[in-house]
C-alpha positions in Angstrom: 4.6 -4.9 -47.7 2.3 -5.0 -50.9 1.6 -1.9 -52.7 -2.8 -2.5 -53.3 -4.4 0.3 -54.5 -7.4 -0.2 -51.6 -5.5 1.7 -48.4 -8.3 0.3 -46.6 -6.4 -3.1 -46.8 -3.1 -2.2 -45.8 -1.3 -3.9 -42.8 -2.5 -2.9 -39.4 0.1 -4.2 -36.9 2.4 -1.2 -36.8 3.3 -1.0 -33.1 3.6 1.8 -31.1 7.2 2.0 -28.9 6.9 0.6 -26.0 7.7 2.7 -22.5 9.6 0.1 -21.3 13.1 -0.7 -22.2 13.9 -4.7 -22.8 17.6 -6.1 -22.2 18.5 -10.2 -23.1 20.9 -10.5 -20.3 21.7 -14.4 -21.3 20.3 -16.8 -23.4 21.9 -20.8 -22.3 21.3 -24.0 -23.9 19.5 -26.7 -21.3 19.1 -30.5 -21.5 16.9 -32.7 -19.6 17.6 -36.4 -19.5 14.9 -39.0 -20.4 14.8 -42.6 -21.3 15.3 -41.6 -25.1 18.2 -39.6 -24.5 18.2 -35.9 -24.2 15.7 -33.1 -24.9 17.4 -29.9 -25.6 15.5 -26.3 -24.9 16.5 -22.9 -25.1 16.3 -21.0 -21.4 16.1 -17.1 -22.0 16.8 -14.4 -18.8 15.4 -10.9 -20.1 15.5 -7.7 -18.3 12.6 -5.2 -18.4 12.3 -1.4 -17.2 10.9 1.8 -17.6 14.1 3.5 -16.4 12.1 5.6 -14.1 11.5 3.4 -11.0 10.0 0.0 -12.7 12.1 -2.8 -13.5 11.5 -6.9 -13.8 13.6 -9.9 -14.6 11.9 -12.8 -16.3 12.9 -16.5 -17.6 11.4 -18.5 -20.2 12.3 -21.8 -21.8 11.6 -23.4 -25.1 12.6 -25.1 -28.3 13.9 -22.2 -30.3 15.5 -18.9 -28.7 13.4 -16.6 -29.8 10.0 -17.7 -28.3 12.1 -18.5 -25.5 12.9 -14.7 -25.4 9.3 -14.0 -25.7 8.3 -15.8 -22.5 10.7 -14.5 -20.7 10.0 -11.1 -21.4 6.6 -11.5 -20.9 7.1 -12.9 -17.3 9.2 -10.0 -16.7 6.4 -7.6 -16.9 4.5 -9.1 -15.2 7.1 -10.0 -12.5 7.5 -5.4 -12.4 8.7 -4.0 -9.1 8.9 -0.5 -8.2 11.6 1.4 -6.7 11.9 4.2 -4.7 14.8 6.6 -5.9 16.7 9.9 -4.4 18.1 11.8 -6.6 19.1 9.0 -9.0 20.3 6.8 -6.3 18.7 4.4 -4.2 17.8 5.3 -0.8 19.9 3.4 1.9 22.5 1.0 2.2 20.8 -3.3 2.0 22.6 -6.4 2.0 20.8 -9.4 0.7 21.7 -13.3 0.7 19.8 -15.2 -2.2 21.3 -19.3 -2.5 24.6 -18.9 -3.1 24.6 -14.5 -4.1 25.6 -11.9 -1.2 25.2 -8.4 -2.8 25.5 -4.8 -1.0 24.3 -1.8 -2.5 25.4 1.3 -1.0 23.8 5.0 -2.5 26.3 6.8 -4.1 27.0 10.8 -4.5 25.9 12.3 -7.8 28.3 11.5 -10.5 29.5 8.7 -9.1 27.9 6.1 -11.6 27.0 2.9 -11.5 30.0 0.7 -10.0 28.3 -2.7 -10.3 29.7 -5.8 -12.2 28.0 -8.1 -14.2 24.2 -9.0 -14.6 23.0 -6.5 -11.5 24.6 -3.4 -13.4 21.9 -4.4 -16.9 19.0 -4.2 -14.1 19.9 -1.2 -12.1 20.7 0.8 -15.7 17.1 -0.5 -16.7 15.8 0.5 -13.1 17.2 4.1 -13.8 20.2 4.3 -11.0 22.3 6.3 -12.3 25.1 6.5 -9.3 25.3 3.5 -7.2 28.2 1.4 -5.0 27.4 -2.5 -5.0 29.6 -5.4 -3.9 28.6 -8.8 -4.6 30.3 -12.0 -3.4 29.5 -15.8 -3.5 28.1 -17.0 -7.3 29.3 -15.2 -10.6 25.7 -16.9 -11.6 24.0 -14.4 -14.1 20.8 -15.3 -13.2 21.1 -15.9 -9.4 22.7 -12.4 -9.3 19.9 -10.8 -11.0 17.7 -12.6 -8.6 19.3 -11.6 -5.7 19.6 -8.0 -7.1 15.5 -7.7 -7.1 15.4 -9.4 -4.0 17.9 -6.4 -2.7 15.3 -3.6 -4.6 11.6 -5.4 -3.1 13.4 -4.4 0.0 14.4 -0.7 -0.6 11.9 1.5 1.4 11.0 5.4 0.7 12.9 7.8 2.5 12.3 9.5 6.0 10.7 12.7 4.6 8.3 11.1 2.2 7.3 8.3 4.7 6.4 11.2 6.9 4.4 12.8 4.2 2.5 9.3 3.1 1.7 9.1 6.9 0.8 12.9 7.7 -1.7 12.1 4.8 -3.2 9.2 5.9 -3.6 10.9 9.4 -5.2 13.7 7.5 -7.7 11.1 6.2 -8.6 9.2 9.0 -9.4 12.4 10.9 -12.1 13.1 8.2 -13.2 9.6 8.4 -13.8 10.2 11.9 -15.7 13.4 11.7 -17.8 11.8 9.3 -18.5 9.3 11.6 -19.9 11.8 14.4 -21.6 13.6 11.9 -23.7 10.8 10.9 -24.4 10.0 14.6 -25.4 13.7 15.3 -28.1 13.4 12.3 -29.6 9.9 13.7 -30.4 11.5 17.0 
């Protein structure tokens, strides 16, 4: 940066650290055939959590890597899905088929870590598992993995004890609804 003697014109775009932690898990060369020959592009696969619960995968394609990366990262955000945890684990066993992925995750005992191969291990870490079991089968497809992997997460559902919290509150509120109700029919009368 320019030293000026006016502060007041100094650079302004000193960004603040973002919450969310960003991963490129590949970054592949694609052509596309066309009467001229072929048109090479850049196709990025990012990975994008808060390692708290929030994680996203995203792809983006271009001519050069690097806006290719941005795209991608940028649909990962918005692509965000949130994930129940237990204790740093998931909280029940799922088995998913996505095109040509099969993938089981299975909770795992504290300490345990996270026994996953390949591109799934980058999204759970980003997710914040910290001990989980996995087995996946079919494709060794980076990106179909990681698909599949989300796929496997959208599914996850909160445990028995705070389902029956979320619902003993919505009782809670519908009761109050109702005496609401009859106390606005008691004052027309």
């Amino acid at each position: 940066m320019a030293k000026t003697s006016r502060p007041d014109r100094q650079r302004k775009d000193r960004r603040e650290p973002s919450e969310f932690a960003e991963t490129t898990l590949s970054v592949d060369r694609v052509t596309r055939v066309v009467k001229g020959g072929r048109r090479m592009r850049f196709r990025a696969i990012v990975v994008v959590g808060n390692r708290k619960g929030k994680v996203g995968i995203g792809t983006g394609k271009a001519n050069e890597v690097q806006a290719a990366v941005q795209k991608a990262s940028k649909n990962a955000k918005r692509a965000m899905v949130s994930i129940p945890l237990v204790g740093g684990t998931i909280p029940h066993t799922v088995e998913v088929k996505f095109k040509a992925a099969k993938l089981r995750l299975i909770p795992a005992a504290e300490g345990t870590g996270i026994i996953v191969g390949g591109s799934p291990r980058t999204v759970l870490e980003h997710a914040g598992v910290k001990d989980v079991l996995s087995k996946r089968f079919g494709t060794t497809n980076k990106l179909v993995n990681a698909q599949a992997l989300m796929k496997a997460l959208a599914k996850l559902r909160q445990p028995k004890a705070a389902a029956a919290a979320q619902e003993t509150e919505t009782k809670k509120e519908e009761v109050k609804k109702e005496e609401n109700v009859k106390e606005e029919k008691k004052g027309d009368e």
